[in-house]
ROSE-4610 file (N, C-alpha, C; in Angstrom, 1 decimal, always signed):
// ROSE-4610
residu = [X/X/X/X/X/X/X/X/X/X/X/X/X/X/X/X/X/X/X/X/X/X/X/X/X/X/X/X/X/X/X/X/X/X/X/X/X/X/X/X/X/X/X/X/X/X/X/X/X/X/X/X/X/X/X/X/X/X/X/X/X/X/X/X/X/X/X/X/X/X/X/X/X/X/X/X/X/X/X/X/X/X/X/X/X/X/X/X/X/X/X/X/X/X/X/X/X/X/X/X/X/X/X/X/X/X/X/X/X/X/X/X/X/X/X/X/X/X/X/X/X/X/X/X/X/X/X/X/X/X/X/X/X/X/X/X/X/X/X/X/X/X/X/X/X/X/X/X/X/X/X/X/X/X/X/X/X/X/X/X/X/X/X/X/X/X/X/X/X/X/X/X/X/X/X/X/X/X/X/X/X/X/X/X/X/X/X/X/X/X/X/X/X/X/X/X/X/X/X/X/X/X/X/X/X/X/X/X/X/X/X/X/X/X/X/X/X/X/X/X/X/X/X/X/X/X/X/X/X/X/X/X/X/X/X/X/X/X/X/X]
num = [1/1/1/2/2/2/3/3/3/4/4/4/5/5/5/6/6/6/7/7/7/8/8/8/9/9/9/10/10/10/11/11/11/12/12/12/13/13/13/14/14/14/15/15/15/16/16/16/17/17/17/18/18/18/19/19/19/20/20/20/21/21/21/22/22/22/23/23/23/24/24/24/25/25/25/26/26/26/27/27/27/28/28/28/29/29/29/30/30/30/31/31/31/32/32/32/33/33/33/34/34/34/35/35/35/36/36/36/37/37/37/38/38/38/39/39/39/40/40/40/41/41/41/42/42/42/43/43/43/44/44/44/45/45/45/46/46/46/47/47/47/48/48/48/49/49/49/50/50/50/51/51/51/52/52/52/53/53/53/54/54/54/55/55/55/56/56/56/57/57/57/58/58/58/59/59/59/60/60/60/61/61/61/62/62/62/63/63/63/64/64/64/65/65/65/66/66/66/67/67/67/68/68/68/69/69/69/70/70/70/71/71/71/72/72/72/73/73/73/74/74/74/75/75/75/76/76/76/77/77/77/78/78/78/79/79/79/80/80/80]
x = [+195.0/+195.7/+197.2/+198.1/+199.3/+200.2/+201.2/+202.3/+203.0/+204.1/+205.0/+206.2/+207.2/+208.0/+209.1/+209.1/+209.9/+210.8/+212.0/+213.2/+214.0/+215.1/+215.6/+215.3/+215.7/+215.6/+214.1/+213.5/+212.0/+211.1/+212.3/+211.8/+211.1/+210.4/+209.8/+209.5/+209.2/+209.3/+207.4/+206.8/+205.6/+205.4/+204.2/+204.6/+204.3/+204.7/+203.9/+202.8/+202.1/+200.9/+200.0/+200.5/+200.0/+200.9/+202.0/+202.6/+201.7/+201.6/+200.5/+199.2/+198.8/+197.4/+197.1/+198.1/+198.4/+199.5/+199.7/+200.5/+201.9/+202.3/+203.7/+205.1/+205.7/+207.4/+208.2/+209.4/+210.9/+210.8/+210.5/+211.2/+209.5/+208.5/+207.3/+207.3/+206.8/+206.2/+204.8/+204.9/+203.3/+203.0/+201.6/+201.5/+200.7/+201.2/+200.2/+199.3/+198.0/+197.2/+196.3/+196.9/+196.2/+195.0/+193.8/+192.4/+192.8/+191.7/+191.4/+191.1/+190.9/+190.4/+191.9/+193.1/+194.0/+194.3/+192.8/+193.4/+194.5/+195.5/+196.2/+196.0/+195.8/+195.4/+196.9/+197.3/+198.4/+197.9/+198.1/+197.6/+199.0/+199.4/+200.3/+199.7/+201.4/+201.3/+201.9/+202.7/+203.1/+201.7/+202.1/+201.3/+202.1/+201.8/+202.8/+202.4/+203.2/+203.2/+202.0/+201.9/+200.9/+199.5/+198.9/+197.9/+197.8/+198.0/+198.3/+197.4/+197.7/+197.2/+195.5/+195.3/+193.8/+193.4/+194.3/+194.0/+193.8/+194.8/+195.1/+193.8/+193.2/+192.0/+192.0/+190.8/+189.8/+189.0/+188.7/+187.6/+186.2/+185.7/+184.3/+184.3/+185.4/+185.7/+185.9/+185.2/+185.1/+186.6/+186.7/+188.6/+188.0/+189.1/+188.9/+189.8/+189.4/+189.8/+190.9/+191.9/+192.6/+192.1/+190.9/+190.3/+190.0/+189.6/+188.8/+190.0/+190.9/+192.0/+192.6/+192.9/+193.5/+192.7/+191.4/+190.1/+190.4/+190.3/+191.0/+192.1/+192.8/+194.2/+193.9/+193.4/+193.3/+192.4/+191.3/+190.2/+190.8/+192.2/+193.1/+193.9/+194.2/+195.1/+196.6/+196.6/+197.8/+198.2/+199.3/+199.9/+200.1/+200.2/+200.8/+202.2]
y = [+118.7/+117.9/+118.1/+118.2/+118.6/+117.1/+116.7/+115.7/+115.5/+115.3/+115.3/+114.3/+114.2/+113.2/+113.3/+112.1/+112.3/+111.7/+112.5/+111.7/+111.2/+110.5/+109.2/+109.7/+111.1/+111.8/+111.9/+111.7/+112.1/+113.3/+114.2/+115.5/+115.8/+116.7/+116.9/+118.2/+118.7/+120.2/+120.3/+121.3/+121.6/+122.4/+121.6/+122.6/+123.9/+124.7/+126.3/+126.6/+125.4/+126.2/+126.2/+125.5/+124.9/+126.1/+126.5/+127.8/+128.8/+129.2/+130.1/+130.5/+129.4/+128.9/+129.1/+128.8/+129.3/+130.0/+131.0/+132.1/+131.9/+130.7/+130.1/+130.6/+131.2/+131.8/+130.8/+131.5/+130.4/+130.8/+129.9/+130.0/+129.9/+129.9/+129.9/+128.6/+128.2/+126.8/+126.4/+124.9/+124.4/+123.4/+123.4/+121.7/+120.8/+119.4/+118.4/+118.0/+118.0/+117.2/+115.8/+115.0/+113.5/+113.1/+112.8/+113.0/+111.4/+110.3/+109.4/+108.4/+109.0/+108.3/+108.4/+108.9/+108.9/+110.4/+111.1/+112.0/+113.2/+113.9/+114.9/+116.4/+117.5/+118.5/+119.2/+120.0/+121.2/+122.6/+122.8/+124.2/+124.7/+126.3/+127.5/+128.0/+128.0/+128.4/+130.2/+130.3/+131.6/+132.8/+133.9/+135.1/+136.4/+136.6/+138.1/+138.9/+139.9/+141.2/+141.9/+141.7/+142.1/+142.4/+140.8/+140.1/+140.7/+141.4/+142.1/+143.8/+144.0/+145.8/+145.9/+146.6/+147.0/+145.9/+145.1/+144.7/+145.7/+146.6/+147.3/+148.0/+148.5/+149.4/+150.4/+150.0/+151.7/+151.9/+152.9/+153.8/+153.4/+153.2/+152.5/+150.7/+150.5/+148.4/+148.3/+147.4/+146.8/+146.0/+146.3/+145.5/+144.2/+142.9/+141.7/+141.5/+140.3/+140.0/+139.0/+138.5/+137.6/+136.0/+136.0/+134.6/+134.4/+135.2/+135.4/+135.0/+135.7/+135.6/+134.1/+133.7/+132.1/+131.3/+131.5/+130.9/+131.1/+132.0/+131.9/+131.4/+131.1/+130.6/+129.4/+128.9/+127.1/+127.1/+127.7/+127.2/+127.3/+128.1/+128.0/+126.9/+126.3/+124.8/+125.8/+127.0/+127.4/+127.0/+127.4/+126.9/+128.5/+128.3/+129.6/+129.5]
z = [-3.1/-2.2/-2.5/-1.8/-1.5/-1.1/-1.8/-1.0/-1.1/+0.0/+0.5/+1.0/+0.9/+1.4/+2.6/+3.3/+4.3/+4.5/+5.2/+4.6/+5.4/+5.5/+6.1/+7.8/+7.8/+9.6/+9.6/+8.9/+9.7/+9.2/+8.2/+8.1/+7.1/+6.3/+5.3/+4.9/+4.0/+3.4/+3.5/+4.4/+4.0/+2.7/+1.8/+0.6/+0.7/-0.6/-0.2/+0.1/-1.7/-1.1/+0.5/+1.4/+2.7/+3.1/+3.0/+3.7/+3.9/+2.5/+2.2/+3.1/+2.9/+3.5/+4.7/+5.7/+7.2/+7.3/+6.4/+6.6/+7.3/+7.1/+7.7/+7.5/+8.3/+7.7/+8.7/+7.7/+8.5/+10.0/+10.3/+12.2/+12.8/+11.9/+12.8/+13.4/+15.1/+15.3/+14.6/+14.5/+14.0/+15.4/+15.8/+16.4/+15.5/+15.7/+14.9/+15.9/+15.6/+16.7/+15.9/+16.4/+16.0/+16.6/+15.6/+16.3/+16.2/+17.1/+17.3/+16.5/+15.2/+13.9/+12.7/+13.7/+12.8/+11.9/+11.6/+10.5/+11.8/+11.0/+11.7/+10.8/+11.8/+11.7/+12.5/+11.3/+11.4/+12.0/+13.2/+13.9/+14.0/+13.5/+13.8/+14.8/+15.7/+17.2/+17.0/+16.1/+15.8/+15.8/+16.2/+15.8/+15.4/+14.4/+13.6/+13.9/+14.5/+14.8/+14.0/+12.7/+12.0/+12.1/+12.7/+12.9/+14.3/+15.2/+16.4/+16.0/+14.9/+14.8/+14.9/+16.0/+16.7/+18.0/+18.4/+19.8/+20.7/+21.3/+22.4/+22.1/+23.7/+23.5/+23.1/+23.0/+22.2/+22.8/+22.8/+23.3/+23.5/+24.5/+24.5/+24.4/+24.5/+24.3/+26.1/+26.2/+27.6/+28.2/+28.6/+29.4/+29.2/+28.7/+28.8/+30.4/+30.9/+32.4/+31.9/+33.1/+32.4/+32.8/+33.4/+33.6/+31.7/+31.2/+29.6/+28.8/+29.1/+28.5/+28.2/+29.6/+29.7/+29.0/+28.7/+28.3/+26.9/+26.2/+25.0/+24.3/+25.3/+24.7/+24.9/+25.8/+25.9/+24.6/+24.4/+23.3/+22.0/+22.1/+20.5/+20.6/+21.6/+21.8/+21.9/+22.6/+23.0/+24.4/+24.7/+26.2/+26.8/+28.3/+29.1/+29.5]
């Protein structure tokens, strides 16, 4: 367990190891989503160039459509 404090503005330092964990760098966005029962869940909206190598097709991979596409990105809690 990890904790943290916030300070008179609101703000707070995520610790590392949580950096770590979701692969977090300076300038990445996060969203917090607040479930109903109160607990909050930190989702990274960022994607690194990195994490990108072997998308583009290959040889024999079926074209994704962009109805599939949009469908994906809502099921990650991303926006268009």
């Amino acid at each position: 367990m990890s904790i943290t404090t916030i300070t008179s503005k609101g703000q707070t330092t995520i610790p590392k190891e949580i950096r770590d964990k979701l692969n977090l760098r300076p300038g990445d966005r996060i969203s917090f989503i607040v479930e109903a029962d109160g607990r909050v869940y930190i989702q990274p909206l960022n994607v690194h160039v990195e994490e990108l190598s072997g998308i583009l097709h290959q040889p024999g991979r079926e074209p994704v459509s962009i109805e599939e596409m949009n469908a994906a990105i809502e099921q990650s809690g991303g926006s268009l």
